[in-house]
C-alpha positions as CSV (number, residue, x, y, z in Angstrom):
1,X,-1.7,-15.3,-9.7
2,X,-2.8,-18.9,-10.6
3,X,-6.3,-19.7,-8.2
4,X,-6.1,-16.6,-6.4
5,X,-9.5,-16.0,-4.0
6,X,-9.8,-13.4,-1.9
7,X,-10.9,-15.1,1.3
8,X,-7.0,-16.4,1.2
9,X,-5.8,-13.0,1.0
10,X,-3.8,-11.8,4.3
11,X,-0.8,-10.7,5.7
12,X,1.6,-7.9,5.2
13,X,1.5,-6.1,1.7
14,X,4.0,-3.8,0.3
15,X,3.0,-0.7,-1.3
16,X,5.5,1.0,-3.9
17,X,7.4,3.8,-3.5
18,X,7.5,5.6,-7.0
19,X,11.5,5.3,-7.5
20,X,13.2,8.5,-9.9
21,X,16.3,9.0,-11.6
22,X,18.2,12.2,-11.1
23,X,16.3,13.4,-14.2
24,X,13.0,12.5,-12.6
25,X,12.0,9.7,-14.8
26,X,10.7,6.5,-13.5
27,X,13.4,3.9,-12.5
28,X,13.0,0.9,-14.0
29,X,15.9,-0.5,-12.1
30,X,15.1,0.2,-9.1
31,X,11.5,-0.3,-9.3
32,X,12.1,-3.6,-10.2
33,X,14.9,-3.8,-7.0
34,X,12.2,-2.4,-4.8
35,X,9.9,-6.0,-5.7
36,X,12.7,-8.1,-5.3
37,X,13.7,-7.0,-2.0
38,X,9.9,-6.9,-0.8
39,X,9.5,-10.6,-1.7
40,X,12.8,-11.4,-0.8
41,X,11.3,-9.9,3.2
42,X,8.3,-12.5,2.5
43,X,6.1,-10.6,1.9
44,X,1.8,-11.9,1.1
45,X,1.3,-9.6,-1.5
46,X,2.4,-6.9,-4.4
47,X,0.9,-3.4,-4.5
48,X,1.7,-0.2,-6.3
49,X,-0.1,3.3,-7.5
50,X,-1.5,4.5,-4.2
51,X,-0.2,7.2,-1.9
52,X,2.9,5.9,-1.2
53,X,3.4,5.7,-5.0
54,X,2.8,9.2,-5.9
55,X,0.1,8.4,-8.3
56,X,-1.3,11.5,-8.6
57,X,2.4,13.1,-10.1
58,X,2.4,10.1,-12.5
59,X,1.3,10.5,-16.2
60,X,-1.5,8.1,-17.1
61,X,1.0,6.5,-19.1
62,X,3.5,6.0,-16.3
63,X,0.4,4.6,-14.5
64,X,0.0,1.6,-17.0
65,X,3.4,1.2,-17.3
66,X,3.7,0.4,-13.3
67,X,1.0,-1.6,-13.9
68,X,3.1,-4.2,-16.3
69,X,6.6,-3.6,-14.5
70,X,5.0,-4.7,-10.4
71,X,3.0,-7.8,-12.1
72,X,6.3,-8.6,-14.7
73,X,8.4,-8.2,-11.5
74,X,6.2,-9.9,-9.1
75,X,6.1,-12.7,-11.4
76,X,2.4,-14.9,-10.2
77,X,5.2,-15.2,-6.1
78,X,2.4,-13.3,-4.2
79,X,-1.3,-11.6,-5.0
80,X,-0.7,-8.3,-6.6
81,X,-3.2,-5.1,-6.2
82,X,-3.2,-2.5,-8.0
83,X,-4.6,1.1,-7.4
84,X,-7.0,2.6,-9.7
85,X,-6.7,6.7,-9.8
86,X,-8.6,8.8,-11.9
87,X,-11.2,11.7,-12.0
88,X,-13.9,10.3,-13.8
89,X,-15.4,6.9,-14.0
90,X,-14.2,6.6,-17.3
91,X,-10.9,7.1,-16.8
92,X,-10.5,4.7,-14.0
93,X,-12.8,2.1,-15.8
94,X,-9.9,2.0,-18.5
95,X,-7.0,1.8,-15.5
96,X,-9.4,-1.1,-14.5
97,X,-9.4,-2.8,-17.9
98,X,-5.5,-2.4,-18.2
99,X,-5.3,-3.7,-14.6
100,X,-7.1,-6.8,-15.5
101,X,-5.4,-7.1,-18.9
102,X,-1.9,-7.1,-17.7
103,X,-2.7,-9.7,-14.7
104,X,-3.7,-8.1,-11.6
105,X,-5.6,-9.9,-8.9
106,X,-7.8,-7.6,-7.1
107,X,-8.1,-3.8,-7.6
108,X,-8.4,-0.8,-5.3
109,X,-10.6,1.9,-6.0
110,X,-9.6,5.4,-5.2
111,X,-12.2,8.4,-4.5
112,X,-11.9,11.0,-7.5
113,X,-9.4,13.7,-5.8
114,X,-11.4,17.1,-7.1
115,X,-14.3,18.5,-5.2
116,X,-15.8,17.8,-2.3
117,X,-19.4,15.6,-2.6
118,X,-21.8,13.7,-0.6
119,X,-21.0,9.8,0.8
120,X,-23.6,9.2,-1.8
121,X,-22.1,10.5,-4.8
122,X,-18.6,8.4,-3.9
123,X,-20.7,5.2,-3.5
124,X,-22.4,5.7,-6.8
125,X,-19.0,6.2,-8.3
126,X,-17.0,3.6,-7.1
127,X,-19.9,1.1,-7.9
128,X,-20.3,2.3,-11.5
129,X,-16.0,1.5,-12.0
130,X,-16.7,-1.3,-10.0
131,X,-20.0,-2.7,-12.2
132,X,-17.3,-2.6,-14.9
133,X,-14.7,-4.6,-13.9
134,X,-14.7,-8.7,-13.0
135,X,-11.6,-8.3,-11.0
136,X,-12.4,-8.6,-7.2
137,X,-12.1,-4.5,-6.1
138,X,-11.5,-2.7,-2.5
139,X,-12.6,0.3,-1.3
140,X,-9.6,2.6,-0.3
141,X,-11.1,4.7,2.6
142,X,-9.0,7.2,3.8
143,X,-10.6,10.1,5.0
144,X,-7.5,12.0,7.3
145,X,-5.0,11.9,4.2
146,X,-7.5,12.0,1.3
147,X,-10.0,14.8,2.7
148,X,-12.5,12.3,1.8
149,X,-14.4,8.9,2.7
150,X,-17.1,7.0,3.8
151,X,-18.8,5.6,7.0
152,X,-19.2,2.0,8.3
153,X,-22.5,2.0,7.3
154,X,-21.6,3.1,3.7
155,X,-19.0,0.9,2.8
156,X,-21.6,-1.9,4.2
157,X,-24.3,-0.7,2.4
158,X,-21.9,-0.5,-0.6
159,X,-20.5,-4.1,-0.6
160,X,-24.8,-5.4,-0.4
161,X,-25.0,-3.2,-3.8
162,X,-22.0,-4.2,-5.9
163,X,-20.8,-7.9,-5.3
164,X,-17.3,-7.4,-6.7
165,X,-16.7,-4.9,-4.1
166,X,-15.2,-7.4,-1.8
167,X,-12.3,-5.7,0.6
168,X,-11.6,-2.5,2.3
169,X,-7.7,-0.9,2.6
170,X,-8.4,1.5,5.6
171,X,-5.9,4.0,6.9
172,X,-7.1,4.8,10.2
173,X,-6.5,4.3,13.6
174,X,-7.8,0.3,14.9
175,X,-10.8,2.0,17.2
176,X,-11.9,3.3,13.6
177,X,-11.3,-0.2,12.1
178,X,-12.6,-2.5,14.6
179,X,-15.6,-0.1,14.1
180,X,-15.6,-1.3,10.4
181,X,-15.2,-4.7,11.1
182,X,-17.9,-4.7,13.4
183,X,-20.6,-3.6,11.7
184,X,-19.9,-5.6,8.7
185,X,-20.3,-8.4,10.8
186,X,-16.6,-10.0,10.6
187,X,-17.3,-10.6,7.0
188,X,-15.9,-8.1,5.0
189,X,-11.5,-8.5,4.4
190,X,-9.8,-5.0,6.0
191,X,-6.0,-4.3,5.5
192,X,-5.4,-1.2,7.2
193,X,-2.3,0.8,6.9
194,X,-0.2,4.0,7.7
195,X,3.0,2.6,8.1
196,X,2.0,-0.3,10.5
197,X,1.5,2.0,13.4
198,X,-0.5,0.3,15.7
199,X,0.2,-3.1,13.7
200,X,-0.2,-5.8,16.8
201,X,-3.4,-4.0,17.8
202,X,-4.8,-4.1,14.0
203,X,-4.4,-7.9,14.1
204,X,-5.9,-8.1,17.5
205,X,-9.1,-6.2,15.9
206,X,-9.7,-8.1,13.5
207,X,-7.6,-6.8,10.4
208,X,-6.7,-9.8,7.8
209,X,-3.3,-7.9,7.3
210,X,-1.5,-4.2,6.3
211,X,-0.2,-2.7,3.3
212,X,2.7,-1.0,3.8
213,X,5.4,1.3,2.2
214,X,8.4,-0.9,2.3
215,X,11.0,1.1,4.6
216,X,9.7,-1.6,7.7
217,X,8.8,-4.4,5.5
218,X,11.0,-7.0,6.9
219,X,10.0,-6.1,10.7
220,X,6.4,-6.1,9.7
221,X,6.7,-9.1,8.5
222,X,8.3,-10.6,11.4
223,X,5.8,-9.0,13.5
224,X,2.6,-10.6,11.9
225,X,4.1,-14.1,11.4
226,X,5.2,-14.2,15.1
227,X,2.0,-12.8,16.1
228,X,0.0,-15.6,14.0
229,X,2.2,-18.4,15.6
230,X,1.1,-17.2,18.7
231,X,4.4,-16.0,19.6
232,X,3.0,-12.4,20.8
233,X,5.9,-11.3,22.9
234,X,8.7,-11.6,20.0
235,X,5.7,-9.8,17.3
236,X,5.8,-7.0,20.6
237,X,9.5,-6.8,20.4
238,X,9.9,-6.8,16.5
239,X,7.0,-3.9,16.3
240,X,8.6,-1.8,19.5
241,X,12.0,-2.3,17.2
242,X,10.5,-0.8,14.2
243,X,7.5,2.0,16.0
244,X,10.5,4.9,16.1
245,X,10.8,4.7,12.2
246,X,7.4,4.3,11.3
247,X,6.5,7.1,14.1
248,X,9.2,9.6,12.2
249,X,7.7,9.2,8.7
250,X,4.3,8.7,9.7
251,X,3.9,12.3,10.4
252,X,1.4,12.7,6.9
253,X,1.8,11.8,3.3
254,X,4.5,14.1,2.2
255,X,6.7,13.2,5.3
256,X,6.2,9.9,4.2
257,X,7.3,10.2,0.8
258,X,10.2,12.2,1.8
259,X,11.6,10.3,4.6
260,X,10.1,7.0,4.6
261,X,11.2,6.5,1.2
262,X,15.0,8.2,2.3
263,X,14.9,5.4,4.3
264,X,13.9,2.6,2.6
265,X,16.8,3.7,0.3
266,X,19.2,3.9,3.0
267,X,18.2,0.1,3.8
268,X,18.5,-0.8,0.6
269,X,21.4,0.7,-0.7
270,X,19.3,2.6,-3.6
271,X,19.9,6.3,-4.2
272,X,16.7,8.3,-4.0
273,X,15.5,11.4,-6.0
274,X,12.2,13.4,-6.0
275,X,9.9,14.0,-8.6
276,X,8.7,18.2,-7.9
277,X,6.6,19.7,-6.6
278,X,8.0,17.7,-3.4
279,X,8.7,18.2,0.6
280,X,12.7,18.8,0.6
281,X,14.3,16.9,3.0
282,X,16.2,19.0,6.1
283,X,19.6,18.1,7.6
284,X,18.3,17.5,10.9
285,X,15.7,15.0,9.5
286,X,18.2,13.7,6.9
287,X,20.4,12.4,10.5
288,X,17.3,10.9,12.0
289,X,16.7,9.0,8.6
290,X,19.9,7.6,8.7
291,X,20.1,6.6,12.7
292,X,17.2,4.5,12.0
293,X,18.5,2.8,9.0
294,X,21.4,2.2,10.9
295,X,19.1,0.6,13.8
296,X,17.3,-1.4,11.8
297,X,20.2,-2.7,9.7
298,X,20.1,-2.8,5.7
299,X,17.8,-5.3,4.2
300,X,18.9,-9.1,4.6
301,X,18.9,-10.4,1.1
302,X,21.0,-13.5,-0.3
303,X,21.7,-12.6,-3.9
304,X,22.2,-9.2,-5.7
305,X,20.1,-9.1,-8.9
306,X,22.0,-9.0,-12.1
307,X,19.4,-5.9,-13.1
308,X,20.9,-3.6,-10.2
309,X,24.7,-2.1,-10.9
């Protein structure tokens, strides 16, 4: 994105959902409707590759190749993120590179997901893919779904150590986060996450924005721009609208990838299959997906893409 800086980044950012085919391929198509229907809900920014997008069942190849397809699709409308996965340094070093080479704007770093190891050992890690990289990079720090993380105190000593490392994408609750934006002094960019539970509060604290699966994106949206204009009670009544959803699929990763996404594709009209090993949806939380979709309405969009059948 042309004169991107990260002190203008903010706002509500939509994560990817990694979209199949019945044969469990990637779907272009849809991958390409998914970004059209997040900027079409205004969203402030592009991300893809982290949790929500089932990075770790993605081929290194299918890795880079979301890479080009969210920045293609994104087209310079909004800052785009991308999340770097990978076991060693050198592996995520050359994520980084294609990251950077394809038109990101900022990075996120995830912790190596084998082993267990010292706060230490992460830090060093994440500042040696970090050293290698002029792209500005986040820390993702999400120690309740990833089994691993750092403290306040880490990622502040961290940032003083590696000047590129310039954000944080928390997933934690806003007592956790105001924490974090405490003792780095205000001065340090935190997007928190997990659906946009808790997404009034996160502002209040201090958060510059969230990055979210897109199932709520519209509402979130609504909720943060009201809540910026000052206009808390309506940014109360869009969040209270959308909190039953995000509490159904917020109950842990797989619940989000199976029924979050189920409804995202209910909003959206896109048909929705899952790559195995995978968390099979029941009947009982196949209705639930659907009253909710059918509260919250199907995404409010002007056009229909001459990609999508």
């Amino acid at each position: 994105m042309n004169n991107f800086r990260v002190q203008d980044l903010h706002g509500i950012h939509a994560i990817l959902y990694a979209l199949f085919d019945s044969d469990e391929k990637l779907d272009r198509n849809a991958m390409r409707r998914q970004v059209e229907l997040c900027l079409a809900s205004g969203v402030h920014g592009m991300a893809a590759l982290g949790l929500a997008t089932e990075v770790s069942k993605l081929s290194e190849h299918e890795r880079l190749t979301v890479m080009e397809w969210t920045v293609e699709d994104t087209a310079g409308r909004v800052p785009v993120a991308l999340t770097i996965f990978g076991s060693s340094v050198e592996e995520q070093v050359r994520q980084a590179r294609h990251a950077a080479n394809v038109g990101a704007d900022w990075l996120i770093l995830q912790p190596p997901m084998i082993g267990q190891f010292a706060a230490r050992e992460y830090m060093q890690f994440f500042g040696r893919v970090a050293d290698q990289t002029d792209l500005p990079v986040a820390i993702q720090n999400a120690p309740a779904l990833m089994g691993r993380g750092l403290s306040a105190t880490d990622i502040r000593d961290l940032v003083q150590q590696h000047p590129n490392i310039q954000l944080v994408k928390g997933e934690g609750p806003v007592v956790d986060i105001a924490a974090l934006i405490e003792v780095t002094d205000g001065t340090l960019p935190v997007f928190n996450g997990r659906a946009g539970l808790e997404l009034p509060d996160n502002l209040r604290a201090g958060c510059r924005g969230l990055i979210l699966a897109p199932d709520c994106i519209d509402y979130a949206v609504r909720v943060y721009e009201f809540f910026c204009d000052g206009w808390e009670e309506h940014a109360e009544d869009d969040y209270r609208r959308m909190l039953p959803a995000v509490v159904f699929t917020m109950q842990g990763i797989e619940n989000l990838l199976c029924y979050g996404k189920r409804l995202f594709g209910e909003r959206a009209g896109i048909p929705i299959y899952d790559r195995a090993p995978a968390l099979r949806p029941s009947d009982a939380g196949l209705a639930m997906t659907k009253r909710y979709a059918e509260d919250l309405g199907a995404f409010e969009v002007s056009y229909q893409p001459s990609c999508w059948p």
